[in-house]
Each structure stands twice: as structure tokens, then as C-alpha cells.
N, C-alpha and C positions, 0 to 999 in steps of 0.2 A: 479728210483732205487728201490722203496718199491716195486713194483710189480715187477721187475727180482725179489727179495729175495723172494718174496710168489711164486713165478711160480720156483723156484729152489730149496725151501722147500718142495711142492708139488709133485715136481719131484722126491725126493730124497725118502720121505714119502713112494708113490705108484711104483715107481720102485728100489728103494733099491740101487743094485750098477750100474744103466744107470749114467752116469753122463747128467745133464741136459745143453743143449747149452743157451747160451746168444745169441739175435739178434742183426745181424753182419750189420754193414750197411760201404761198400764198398765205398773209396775214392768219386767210378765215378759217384756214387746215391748222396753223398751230396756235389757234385763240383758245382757251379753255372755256370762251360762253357758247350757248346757243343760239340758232339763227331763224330767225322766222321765214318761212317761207310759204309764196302766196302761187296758187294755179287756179289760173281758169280764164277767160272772157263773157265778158258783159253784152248778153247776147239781146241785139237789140229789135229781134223777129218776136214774134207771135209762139214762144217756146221759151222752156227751161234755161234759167243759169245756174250754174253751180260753180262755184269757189270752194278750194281746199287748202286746208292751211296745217302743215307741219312745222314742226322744229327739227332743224337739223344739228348735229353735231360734229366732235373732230371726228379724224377716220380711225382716231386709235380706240374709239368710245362704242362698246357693244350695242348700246341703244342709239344706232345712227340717227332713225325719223321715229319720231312721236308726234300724233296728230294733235294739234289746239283744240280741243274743245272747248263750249261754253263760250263761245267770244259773241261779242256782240258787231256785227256786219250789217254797215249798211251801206246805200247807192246816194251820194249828194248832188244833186244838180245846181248848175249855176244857177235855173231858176226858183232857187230854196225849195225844192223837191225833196224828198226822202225816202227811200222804197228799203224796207227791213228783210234780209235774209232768214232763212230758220234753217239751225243746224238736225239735216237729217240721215246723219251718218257720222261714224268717226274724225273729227276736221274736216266735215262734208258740210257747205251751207248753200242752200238752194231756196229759188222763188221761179216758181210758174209762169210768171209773166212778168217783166219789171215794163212793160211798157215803155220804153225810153223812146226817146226822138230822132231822128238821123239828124246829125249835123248839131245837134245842142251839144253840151259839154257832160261829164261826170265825174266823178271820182269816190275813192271805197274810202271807207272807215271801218276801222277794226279796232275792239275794245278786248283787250283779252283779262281773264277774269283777274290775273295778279297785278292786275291795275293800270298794263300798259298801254298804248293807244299809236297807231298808225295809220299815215292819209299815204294814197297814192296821190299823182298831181290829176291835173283833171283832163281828161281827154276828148275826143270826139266821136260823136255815135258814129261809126261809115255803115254805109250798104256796102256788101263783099256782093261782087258779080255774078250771077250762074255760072257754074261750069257746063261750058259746051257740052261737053264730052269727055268720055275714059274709052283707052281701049291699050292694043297693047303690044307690044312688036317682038316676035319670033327673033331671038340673036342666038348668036354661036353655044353660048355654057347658060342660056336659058331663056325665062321669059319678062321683057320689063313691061310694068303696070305704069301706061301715063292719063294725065289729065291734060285738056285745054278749055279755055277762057279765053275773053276778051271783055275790055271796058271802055267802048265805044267814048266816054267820056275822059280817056286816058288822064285817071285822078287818083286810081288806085294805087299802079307800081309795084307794091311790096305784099309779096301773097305767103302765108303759112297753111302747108296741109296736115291732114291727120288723117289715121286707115282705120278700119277696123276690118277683120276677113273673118270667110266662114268656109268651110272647106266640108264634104260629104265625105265620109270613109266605108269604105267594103274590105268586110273581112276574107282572107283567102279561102277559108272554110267556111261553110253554114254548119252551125251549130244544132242537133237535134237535141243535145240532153247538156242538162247542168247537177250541179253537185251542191246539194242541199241538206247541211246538221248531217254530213256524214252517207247521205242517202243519194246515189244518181236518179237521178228523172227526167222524164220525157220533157221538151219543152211545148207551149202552145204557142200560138200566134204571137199572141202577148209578150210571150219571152222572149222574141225575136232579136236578136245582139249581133245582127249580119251587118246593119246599119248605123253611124250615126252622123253627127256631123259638130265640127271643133271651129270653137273659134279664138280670135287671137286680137289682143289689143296692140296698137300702136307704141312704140318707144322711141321712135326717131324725130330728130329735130327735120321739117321737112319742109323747105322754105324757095322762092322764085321771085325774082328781081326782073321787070323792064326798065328799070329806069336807065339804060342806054338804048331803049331803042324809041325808035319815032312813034309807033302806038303801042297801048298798053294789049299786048295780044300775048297768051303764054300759049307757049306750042311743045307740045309734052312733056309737060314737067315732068321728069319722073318721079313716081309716086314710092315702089317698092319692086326688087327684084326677085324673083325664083328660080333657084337654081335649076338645071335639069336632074329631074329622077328624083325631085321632091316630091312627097305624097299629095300636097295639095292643089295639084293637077291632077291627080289621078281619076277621078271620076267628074265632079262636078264643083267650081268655084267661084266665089262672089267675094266682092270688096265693098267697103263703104268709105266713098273718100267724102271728106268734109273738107272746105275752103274757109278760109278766113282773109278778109284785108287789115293790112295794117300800116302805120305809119312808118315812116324811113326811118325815126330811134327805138320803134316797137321791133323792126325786122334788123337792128344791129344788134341788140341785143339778142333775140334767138339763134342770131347767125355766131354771137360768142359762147354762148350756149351750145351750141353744135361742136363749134373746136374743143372746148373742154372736154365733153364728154365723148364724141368720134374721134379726133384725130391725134389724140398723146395716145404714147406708147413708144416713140423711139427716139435718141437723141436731136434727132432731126426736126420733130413736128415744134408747133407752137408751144411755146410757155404757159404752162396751168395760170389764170388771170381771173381776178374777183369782179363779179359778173353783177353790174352795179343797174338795177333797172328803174323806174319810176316810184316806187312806195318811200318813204320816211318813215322812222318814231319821231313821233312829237314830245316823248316822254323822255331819249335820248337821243338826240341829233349824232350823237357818235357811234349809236347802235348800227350794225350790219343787216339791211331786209333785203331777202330775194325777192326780186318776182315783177316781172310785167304785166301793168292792165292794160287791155285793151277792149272795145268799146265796137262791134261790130254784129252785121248779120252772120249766119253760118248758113253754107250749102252746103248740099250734101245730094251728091249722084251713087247712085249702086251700078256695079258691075258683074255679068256672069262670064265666065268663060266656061264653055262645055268641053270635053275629054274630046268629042269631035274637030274641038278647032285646033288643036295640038296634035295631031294623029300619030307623028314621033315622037312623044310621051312619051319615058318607060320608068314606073315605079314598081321597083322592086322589092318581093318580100321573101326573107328566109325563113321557110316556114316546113320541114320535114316534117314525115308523119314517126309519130312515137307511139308506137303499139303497148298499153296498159294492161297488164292484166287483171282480167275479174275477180278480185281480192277487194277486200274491204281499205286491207293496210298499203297493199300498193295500188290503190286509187288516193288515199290519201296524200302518202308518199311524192307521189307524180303532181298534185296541186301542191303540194310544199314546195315543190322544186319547180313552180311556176306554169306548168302547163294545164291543158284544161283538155278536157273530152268532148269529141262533137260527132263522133259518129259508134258503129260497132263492127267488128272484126270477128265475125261469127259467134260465138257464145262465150269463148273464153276469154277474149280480150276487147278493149275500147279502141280506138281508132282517138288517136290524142295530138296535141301539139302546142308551143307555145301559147300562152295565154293571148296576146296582141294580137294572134291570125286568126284566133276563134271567137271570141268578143273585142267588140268596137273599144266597150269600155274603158277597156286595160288600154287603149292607146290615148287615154283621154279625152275619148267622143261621149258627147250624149246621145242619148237613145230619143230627146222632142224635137221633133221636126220643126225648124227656125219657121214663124209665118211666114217670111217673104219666100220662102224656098217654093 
């Protein structure tokens, strides 16, 4: 209690009239049960759904998410429909095709095997809109990635996106030889580690509202930002943005969703708040379930931008040359201590340098070229 009063004192002292907050600590942070928690949408195209379902815990408890397995999932339509999920991965449950309707209703059941049981309520199938278009606009400290749409039928409103990127890497050096059970050798075509290319999943809550404006038109929502003198401009880059519609209490709750996990951090932001969405237990009405379903198409546009369209790009790599010598122990030595070999320096020595300038690898590229690439 004596440190709120000095951090409130403090507060009041150097900002005058901010009122200063107290740290909030929410039922679900100091409950000792666990919490179910549901992800995904019920994708109502000609493609895959997939629902995951964890357990969460406190934050003071080492085993934070453990995935549900074994539960039973399924899709109920208002027209006594049924379509049965199959778990194929850790809290991973997927179906191919549910076939669903635009505009009919659904809702999930989850039977987990300790006997519990969960309905969400029942929602509506929408069609999500094409996105027009992605592209992306040159600003001062870098480059931002937008999308636009529009829903000539202005019925949508409330839009949620999702990325995925895939970035090329070149190494500073080309690598002739590698180090193998102790022995340098040449390398061939095959061993080629000049190239690869990384990719990177989405973690942002990523969300876009008309609902003040007279048509439902989004004009570039921004998608994700890169800084300057980021590596994934450096040669060649692509995004995969995915669109989702959703309902006006589908997109308040991802937008409280966003404040929790973006904006704490300082006495100032929002209050940590229990993030209450569509699912129930039927088995206890006073159990705590995360998770919004929602009941939609998904689009999905990909994006390239080439290193030509940036032309003041500058990715930088620190990469000196570390001359090795022809020694068995101090070739060793020199990979212990992280570097690698990629050329030679007349007979006595290797031509060396950290490990990340000489193989892609080591920066966490792969070596198979993405199909779409």
C-alpha cells in the first residue's frame, strides 16, 4: 500500500491533473482454476477450419497454455445440422469443408474428455468482401503494408486482418566449403546456403471499423509496419494478408483484446479487464471461457515488394573477414566460437566469418524455395 501512495504522490507532483491509476489485477489473473480457451473461425468458403483450444492459467503458474486434446467438436446449425471436427494436432481440430450457408445461423460444442461441455451462441454465416488491393507507402522511419476493400452492400462494418510474411535472405559471403565430423570440404551446388528465405506468423490483434462512415469502403488499413534497415527488404518480400467480417460484438471484443495485450504497460494506459466473448459451460455457468466464434468467408491477397521498389533500403550486415588457420584444432576452435569458413587465404589459412554472413541458416532461413516465390 506505501508504494501505490508514493507512485500516486509522484504522479500527482510531476503530472498535476493526470490522475494516476492503481494496478488492477483481474479476477481471472488471481483465480487458481483454469480457463478454456477457444481460436479460430468457422470458415464458411470451399476451405479448411481449424479451431484450437487451450487451457490457460495464473501468470504465477509455469505451465501458462496446455492444449485440450481429445474433446469432442462439433458445428450445430439452427437447421439441426451437425458437421464433426477431428483433432489433428495438439488442441488442433480441423474439417476440410464444413459446407456451411451464408446467412443461416451456427454454433460450436465442445465436449472435453473430463466431462465438461461448452456452447458458443449461435452466429451468422457472412461473406467477408475481396480485398481490392495491398500495397504500401514509403514514410519517414520506414515502410507501412496497407490493404483496401469495399462492400458495395455497406453490411459488413467491422473487419479483422491477419499476415503472414516471407522474406528472401542473402548471405554476405558465398560460401565454398563447409565443416564436416571435423573435416573442411568443398561444397557443390547442392550445398548452396547463399540463399534462403524466413517466414514469420502474425501476432497482432489487426482490426478496421466503417461504421462512421456513409459507405463501407476501408482505405488502407494498415496492415504492419517495417522499420528502416530491416532485413526483410533487403532483397525480396511478400505478405499474405487474410480478411475476415465480423459482427459489431465480434469486433469489441477483439478490439478489448488488443488493449489487454498492446496497450498496458504504463500507469496511464487502460486497466487489464476480463475479456468476456460468446462461448459458455453448460456444465458451470460460473466458469470463466475465452474466445470468439465467428462464422465467416476468409480472403486472402498476397503481396510482393521487390528491393527495386525501396531503392533507399539499407540493410546492414557486420560481417569482417576472420582469417583461420590451417590447423585441425584451430578450425575447430573458430566454429566453437561461431564462425564458419567460406573461402581460402592461400594455403595456410581459411578466409572465415561469422556464422549468419556465411550460411542463411544460422539466421533462420530455410534453404526450399516457398512455391509461390
Amino acid at each position: 500500500m506505501l508504494k501505490k501512495l508514493k507512485l500516486l504522490s509522484f504522479c500527482i507532483l510531476l503530472f498535476g491533473g493526470f490522475a494516476c491509476k492503481e494496478v488492477y489485477k483481474p479476477a481471472i489473473i488471481s483465480s487458481p482454476s483454469s480457463y478454456l480457451v477457444i481460436e479460430g473461425v468457422l470458415n464458411t468458403g470451399p476451405a479448411p477450419t481449424e479451431i484450437k483450444l487451450t487451457r490457460t492459467f495464473k501468470l504465477d503458474d509455469t505451465a501458462r497454455v496446455q492444449p485440450e486434446r481429445n474433446a469432442q467438436v462439433t458445428v450445430e446449425g439452427k437447421d439441426n445440422t451437425t458437421r464433426s471436427l477431428t483433432m489433428t494436432g495438439n488442441g488442433i481440430y480441423t474439417s476440410p469443408d464444413l459446407q456451411l450457408v451464408i446467412n443461416h445461423e451456427y454454433r460450436l460444442r465442445i465436449q472435453t474428455v473430463n466431462g465438461k461441455e461448452y456452447l458458443s451462441e449461435y452466429v451468422a454465416a457472412r461473406k467477408t468482401p475481396v480485398i481490392d488491393s495491398v500495397g504500401f507507402r514509403r514514410e519517414e522511419k520506414g515502410v507501412r503494408i496497407y490493404a483496401n476493400a469495399h462492400d458495395d452492400a455497406n453490411t459488413t462494418r467491422y473487419y479483422r486482418f491477419e499476415f503472414d510474411e516471407t522474406w528472401e535472405q542473402r548471405t554476405f559471403y558465398n560460401s565454398a566449403y563447409k565443416y564436416v565430423n571435423g573435416v573442411v570440404l568443398r561444397r557443390t551446388l547442392a550445398d548452396n546456403v547463399s540463399t534462403c528465405w524466413r517466414d514469420n506468423k502474425f501476432t497482432s490483434v489487426i482490426l478496421w471499423s466503417t461504421a462512421s462512415l456513409e459507405s463501407d469502403i476501408v482505405f488502407r488499413a494498415p496492415i504492419l509496419f517495417i522499420s528502416n534497415g530491416d532485413e526483410r527488404l533487403a532483397v525480396r518480400y511478400s505478405v499474405m494478408v487474410r480478411q475476415y467480417a465480423l459482427d459489431k460484438r465480434g469486433y469489441e471484443f477483439y478490439e478489448q483484446m488488443r488493449r489487454n495485450t498492446e496497450t498496458l504497460g504504463t500507469v496511464f494506459d487502460a486497466q487489464p479487464s476480463e475479456t468476456r466473448g460468446n462461448f459458455y459451460s453448460t456444465t458451470d455457468p460460473k466458469e470463466f471461457v475465452i474466445g470468439y466464434l465467428s462464422a465467416s468467408t476468409i480472403e486472402e491477397k498476397r503481396y510482393f515488394i521487390e528491393r527495386s521498389q525501396v531503392p533507399d533500403w539499407r540493410f546492414i550486415q557486420d560481417c569482417p573477414e576472420v582469417p583461420i588457420e590451417n590447423a585441425a584444432q584451430k578450425i575447430k576452435d573458430a566454429y566453437d566460437e561461431g564462425l564458419s569458413i567460406y573461402g581460402m587465404l592461400g594455403f595456410s589459412h581459411y578466409q572465415g566469418a561469422k556464422a549468419e554472413c556465411v550460411d542463411c541458416t544460422a539466421r533462420g532461413g530455410s534453404l526450399i524455395k516457398p512455391s509461390f516465390w
